[in-house]
C-alpha positions, -999 to +999 in steps of 0.1 A: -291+102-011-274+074+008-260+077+043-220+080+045-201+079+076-171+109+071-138+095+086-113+126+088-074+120+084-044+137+093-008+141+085+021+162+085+046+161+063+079+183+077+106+186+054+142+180+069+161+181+043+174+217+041+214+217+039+216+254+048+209+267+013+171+255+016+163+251-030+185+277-037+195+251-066+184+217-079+210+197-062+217+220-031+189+202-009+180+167-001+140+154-008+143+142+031+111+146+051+091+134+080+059+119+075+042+128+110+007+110+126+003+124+164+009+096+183+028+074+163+065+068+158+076+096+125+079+077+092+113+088+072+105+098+042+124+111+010+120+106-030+127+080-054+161+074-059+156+083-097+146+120-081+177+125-060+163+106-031+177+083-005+178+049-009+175+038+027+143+059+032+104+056+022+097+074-007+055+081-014+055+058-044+063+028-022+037+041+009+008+043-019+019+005-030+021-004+004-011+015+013-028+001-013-016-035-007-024-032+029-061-021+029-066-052+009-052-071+031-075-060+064-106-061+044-095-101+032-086-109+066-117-096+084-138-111+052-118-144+062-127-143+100-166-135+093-168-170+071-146-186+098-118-192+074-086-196+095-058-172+078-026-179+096-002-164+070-008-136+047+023-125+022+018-099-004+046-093-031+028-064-046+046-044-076+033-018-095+041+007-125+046+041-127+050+061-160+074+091-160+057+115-187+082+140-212+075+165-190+085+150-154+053+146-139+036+105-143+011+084-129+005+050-120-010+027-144-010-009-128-010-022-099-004-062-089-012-075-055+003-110-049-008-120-019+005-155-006-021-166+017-023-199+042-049-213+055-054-236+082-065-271+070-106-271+071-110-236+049-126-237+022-096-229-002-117-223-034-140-196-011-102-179+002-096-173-027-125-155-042-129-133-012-101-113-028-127-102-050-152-093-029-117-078-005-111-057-037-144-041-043-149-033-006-109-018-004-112+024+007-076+024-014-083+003-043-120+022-050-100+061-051-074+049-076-081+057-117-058+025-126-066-009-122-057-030-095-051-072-105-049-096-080-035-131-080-035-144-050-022-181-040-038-200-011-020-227+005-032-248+031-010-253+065-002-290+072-019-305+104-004-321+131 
């Protein structure tokens, strides 16, 4: 049996969305919430605005995206840094697609990272980009999802000077 290192994570999640009613019907409460890590500023949270949510607030579909999107990113950038490839801009456009089932419950069945990556003039460009592969199969995220998850990432290279 191999040797895992156990990482424990917390959260809290405190809904604030009660209008004095709390779910006495469908449309008597608002999805708000608080997505709480001790220590660090609270995240406002609330549903898609498909599910009665707010607009100007973070809803969980675009944290997974985002979370998703982002461990990719730290395990390209420290893959970069160990080759000595010099990332001095890293852009990701990442989408992805949810299906909404008959019965109201879904699941996500693609996502796409587009990461827009420069690279100071030197890199290996053809070596950036296939560490997105090897960023991919080492990503905590991208290895506990049952969906694939494409990337195209384009590499520029900064001018000198």
């Amino acid at each position: 049996m191999a040797n895992h290192k156990t990482h424990q994570y917390h959260t809290q999640i405190l809904w604030t969305g009660n209008l004095g009613q709390g779910t006495g019907s469908y449309k008597a409460y608002e999805r708000s919430h608080q997505i709480i890590v001790e220590g660090k500023p609270p995240i406002l949270g609330s549903s898609d605005p498909a599910f009665r949510g707010d607009h100007t607030k973070h809803n969980p579909e675009e944290l997974f995206l985002a979370s998703i999107s982002a461990c990719h990113m730290l395990w390209y950038l420290h893959l970069c840094a160990k080759v000595a490839i010099v990332v001095t801009h890293y852009l990701d456009q990442a989408s992805g697609t949810m299906l909404e089932t008959e019965d109201g419950s879904g699941h996500f069945a693609e996502v796409l990272l587009k990461p827009m990556v420069t690279i100071a003039p030197g890199s290996d460009t053809q070596q950036a980009e296939q560490l997105h592969e090897q960023a991919h199969q080492l990503c905590f995220i991208a290895n506990s999802v049952n969906f694939p998850v494409l990337c195209k990432p384009t590499i520029h290279v900064a001018h000198s000077g």
